[in-house]
C-alpha positions in Angstrom: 122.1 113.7 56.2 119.5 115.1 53.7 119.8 113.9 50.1 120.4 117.7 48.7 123.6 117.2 51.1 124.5 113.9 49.4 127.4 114.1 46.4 125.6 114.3 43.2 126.7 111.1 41.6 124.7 109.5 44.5 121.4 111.3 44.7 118.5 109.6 43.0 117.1 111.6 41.1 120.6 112.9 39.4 120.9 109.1 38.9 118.2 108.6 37.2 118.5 111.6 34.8 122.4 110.2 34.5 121.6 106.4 33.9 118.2 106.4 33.9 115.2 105.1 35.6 115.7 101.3 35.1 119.4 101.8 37.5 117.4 102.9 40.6 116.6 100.4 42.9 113.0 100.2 44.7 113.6 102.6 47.8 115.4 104.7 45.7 112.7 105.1 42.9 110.3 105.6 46.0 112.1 108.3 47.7 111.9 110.4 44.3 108.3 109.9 44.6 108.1 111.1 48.4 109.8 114.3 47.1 111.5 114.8 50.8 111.8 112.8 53.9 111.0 113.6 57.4 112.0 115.3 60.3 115.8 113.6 61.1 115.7 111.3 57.9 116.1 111.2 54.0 113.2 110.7 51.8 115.8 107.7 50.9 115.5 106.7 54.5 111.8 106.9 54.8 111.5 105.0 51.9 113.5 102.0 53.3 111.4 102.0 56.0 107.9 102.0 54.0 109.4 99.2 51.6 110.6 97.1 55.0 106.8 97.7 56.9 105.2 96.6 53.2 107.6 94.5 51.6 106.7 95.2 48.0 105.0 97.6 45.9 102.0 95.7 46.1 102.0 96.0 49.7 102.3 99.5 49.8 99.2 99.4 47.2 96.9 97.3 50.0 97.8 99.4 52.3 95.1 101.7 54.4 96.4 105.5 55.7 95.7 104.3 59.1 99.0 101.0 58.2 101.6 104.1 58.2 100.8 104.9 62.0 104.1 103.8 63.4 106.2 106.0 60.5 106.4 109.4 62.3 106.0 112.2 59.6 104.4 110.6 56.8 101.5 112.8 56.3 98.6 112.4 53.7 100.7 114.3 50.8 103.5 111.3 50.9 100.7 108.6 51.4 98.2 110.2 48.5 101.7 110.6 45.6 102.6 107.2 46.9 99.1 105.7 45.7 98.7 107.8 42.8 102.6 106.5 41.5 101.2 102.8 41.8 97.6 103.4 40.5 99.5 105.3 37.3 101.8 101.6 36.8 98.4 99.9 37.0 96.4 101.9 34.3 99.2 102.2 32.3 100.0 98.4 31.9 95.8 98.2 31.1 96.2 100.5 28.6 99.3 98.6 27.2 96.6 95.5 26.9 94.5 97.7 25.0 97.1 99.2 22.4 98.4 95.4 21.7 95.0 94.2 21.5 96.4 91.0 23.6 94.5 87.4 22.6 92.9 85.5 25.3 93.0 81.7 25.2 92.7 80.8 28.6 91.0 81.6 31.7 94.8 82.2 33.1 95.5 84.4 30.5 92.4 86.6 31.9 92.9 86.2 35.7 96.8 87.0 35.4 95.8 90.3 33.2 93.6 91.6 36.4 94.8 89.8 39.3 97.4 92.8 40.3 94.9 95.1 40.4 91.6 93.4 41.6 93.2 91.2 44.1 94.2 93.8 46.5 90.7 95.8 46.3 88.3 96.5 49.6 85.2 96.4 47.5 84.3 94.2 45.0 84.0 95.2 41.4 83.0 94.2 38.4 85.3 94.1 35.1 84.0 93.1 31.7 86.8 91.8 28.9 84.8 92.8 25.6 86.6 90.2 23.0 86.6 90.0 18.6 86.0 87.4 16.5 89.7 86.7 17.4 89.5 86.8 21.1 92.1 89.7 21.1 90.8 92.6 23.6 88.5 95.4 22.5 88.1 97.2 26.2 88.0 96.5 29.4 85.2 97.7 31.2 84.4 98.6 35.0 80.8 98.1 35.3 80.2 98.4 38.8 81.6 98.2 42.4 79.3 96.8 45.0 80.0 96.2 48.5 82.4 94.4 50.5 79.8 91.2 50.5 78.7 91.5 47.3 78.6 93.2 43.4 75.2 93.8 41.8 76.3 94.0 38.2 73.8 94.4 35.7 73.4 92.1 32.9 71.8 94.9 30.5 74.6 97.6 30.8 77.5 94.6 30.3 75.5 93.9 26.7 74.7 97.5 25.6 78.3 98.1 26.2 79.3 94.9 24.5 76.8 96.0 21.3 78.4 99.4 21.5 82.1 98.5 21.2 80.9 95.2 18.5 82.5 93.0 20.6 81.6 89.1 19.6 82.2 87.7 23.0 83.1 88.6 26.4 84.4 87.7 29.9 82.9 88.8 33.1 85.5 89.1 36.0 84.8 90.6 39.7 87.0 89.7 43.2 85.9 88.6 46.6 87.9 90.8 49.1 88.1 88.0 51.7 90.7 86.2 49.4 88.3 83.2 48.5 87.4 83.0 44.9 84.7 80.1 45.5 81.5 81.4 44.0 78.7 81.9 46.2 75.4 81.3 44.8 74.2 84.5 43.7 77.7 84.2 41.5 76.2 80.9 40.2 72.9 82.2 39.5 74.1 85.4 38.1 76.5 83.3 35.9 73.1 81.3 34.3 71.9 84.5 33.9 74.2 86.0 31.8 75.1 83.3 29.9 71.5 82.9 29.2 71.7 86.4 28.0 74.8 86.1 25.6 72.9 83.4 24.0 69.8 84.8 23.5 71.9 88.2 21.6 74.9 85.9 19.8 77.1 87.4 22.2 79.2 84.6 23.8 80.4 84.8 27.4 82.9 82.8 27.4 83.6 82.5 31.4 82.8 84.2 35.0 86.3 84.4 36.5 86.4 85.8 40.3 89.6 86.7 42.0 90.9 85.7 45.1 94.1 86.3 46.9 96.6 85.0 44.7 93.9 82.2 43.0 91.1 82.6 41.0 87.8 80.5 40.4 86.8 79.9 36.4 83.2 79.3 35.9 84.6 77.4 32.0 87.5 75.4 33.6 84.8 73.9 35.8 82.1 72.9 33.1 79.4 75.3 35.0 79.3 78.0 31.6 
């Protein structure tokens, strides 16, 4: 039965205006976003079954167009609000980070900040944490993606951008898509390089984290920056 058939008290996005957004479970908050469902089932259905193939959020965020084969009716439209809903929850906790100005004493306290988001990404990119004199957050900065194999960020752009924002130190994070976080050795000689860098302009970079699948690598909890 389609939702609009449903009694009002039991339609999602009634309860939601009703009780509000934190009373919805997961498939329903998910069949709002699909707007309706498909041919013989409620967006509410459909939703059920994206949340069983993916079996969290984050799932549905790794997923490729081509992982929604087997769900009959799920055309690009669902698929691209779908993303766009889970990208919006990741910018807006970054820019949450930013407005608090959250302190970093640890390399966990960095990794756990940007593993949701870089963990789960195709390509690698590079992230910059720009840091004050109190090691509370001034930006975070994407300075490049690279290719699946490897990121080519450039140590001149991560310190103009550090001089421009008068940031006193910084951390340097970028993911390996295969799920490893062991450096390879352009990490490690890109790591001597820009630590060599920060030195020579009183910047301090205080570690090279890269993200894995769930782990991460710290160049500083190893004694290799």
């Amino acid at each position: 039965m389609a939702i609009n058939n449903w009694p009002k008290e039991d339609r999602p996005r009634e309860k939601l205006i009703r009780n509000g957004e934190h009373t919805l479970n997961d498939s329903e908050l998910l069949a709002i976003i699909l707007g309706t469902g498909t041919k013989g089932q409620s967006a509410l259905d459909l939703a059920r079954d994206i949340l069983g193939i993916s079996k969290s959020f984050r799932g549905i965020g790794k997923a490729e167009p081509r992982d929604w084969d087997e769900l009959a009716g799920l055309g690009q439209a669902k698929i691209s609000r779908i993303k766009a809903a889970i990208e919006i929850a990741r910018r807006f906790n970054e820019e949450k980070v930013r407005e608090v100005r959250v302190k970093i004493v640890s390399s966990e306290d960095a990794a756990c900040l940007l593993m949701p988001r870089m963990q789960d990404l195709k390509i690698e990119v590079f992230k910059v944490l720009f840091l004050n004199p109190q090691n509370r957050i001034v930006e975070i900065a994407e300075i490049e993606e690279g290719s699946v194999n490897q990121a080519r960020p450039i140590i001149r752009e991560v310190f103009q951008r550090a001089l421009q924002v008068f940031a006193s130190s910084l951390i340097c994070v970028h993911n390996h898509p295969s799920g490893d976080p062991q450096p390879s050795k352009e990490d490690k000689q890109f790591t001597r390089e820009l630590s060599a860098a920060g030195d020579a302009l009183a910047i301090k970079c205080l570690d090279h984290i890269i993200i894995g699948n769930g782990r991460y690598f710290s160049f500083s909890d190893k004694g290799l920056i």
